[in-house]
C-alpha positions in Angstrom: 118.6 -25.3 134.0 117.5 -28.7 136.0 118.8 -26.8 139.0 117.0 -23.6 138.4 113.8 -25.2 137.6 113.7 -27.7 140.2 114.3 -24.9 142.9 112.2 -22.6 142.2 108.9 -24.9 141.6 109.9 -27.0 144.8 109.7 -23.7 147.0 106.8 -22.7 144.7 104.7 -25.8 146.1 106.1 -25.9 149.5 104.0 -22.0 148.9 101.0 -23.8 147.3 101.3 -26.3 150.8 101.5 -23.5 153.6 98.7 -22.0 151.8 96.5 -24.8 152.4 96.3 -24.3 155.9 92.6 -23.1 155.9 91.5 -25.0 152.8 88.2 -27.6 154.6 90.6 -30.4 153.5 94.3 -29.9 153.9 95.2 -33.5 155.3 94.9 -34.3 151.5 96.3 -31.2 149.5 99.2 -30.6 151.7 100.7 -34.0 151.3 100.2 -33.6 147.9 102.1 -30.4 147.2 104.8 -32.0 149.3 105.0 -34.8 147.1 105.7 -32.4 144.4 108.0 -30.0 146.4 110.4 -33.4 147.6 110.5 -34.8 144.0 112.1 -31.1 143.3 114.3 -30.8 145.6 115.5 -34.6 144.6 115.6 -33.6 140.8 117.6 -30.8 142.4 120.2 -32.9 143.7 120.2 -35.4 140.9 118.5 -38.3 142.4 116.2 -40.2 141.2 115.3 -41.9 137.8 112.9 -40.8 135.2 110.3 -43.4 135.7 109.6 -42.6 139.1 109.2 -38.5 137.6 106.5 -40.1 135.1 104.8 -42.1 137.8 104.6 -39.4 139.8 103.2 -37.1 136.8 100.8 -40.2 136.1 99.6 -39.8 138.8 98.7 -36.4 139.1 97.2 -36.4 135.8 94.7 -39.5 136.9 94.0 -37.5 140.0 93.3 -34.2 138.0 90.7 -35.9 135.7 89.0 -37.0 138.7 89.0 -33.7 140.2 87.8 -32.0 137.5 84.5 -30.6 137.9 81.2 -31.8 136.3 80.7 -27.9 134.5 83.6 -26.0 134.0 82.7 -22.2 135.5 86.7 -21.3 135.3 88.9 -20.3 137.7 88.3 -16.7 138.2 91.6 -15.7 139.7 90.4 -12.3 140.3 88.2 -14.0 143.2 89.9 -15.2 146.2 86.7 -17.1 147.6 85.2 -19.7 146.6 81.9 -18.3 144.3 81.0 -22.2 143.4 81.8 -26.2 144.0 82.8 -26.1 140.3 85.3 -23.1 140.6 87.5 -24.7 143.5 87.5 -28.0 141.8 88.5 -26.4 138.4 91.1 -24.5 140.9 92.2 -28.1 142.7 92.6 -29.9 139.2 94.2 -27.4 137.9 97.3 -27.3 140.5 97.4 -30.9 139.9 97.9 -30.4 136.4 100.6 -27.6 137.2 102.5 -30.6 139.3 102.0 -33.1 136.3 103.6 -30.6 133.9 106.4 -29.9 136.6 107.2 -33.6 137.6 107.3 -34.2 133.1 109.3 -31.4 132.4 112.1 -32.6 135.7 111.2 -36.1 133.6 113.1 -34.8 130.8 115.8 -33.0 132.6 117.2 -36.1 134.6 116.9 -38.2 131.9 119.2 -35.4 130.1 121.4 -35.5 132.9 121.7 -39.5 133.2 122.7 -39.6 129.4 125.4 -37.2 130.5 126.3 -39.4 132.8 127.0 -42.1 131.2 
């Protein structure tokens, strides 16, 4: 399950970082889908410990209330453009979220795998 999981969302956000190659500021959201993608592919291979899983999580959760827009207008996925300011930042905290959920759930999983471990 750890393997399957961690595979599948570390190509997922290596996706989320190639497609952030016209976005006005990708020097900051590619590096941060990397971030994500690498702690995958290390929760693939079994490295790592749970803490540093819930520090990175933290911190994609502290970044995600910062990003968060002043009025919520949604996400409208049926747009590709960006209609409004709040829209792409509903759409930026929102993929942090997805990486905080992600970098939890591989939280959980190696800490499964270190009690088998043991």
């Amino acid at each position: 399950m750890r393997k399957v999981i961690s595979i599948v969302f570390g190509l997922l956000f290596v996706l989320f970082a190639a497609f952030q190659y016209n976005d006005p500021d990708p020097l900051v959201w590619v590096p941060i889908y990397l971030v994500a993608a690498i702690a995958c592919f290390m929760a693939f291979a079994g490295v790592g410990s749970p803490a540093v899983y819930v520090a990175i999580a933290a911190g994609y959760v502290v970044a995600a209330i910062y990003q968060w827009p002043p009025r919520f207008e949604g996400f409208l996925f049926s747009e590709i453009g960006m209609r409004s300011t709040n829209i792409e930042l509903a759409r930026e905290a929102g993929g942090l979220a997805i990486c905080a959920v992600v970098m939890v759930l591989l939280a959980l999983l190696m800490r499964q795998l270190q009690s088998i471990r043991r």
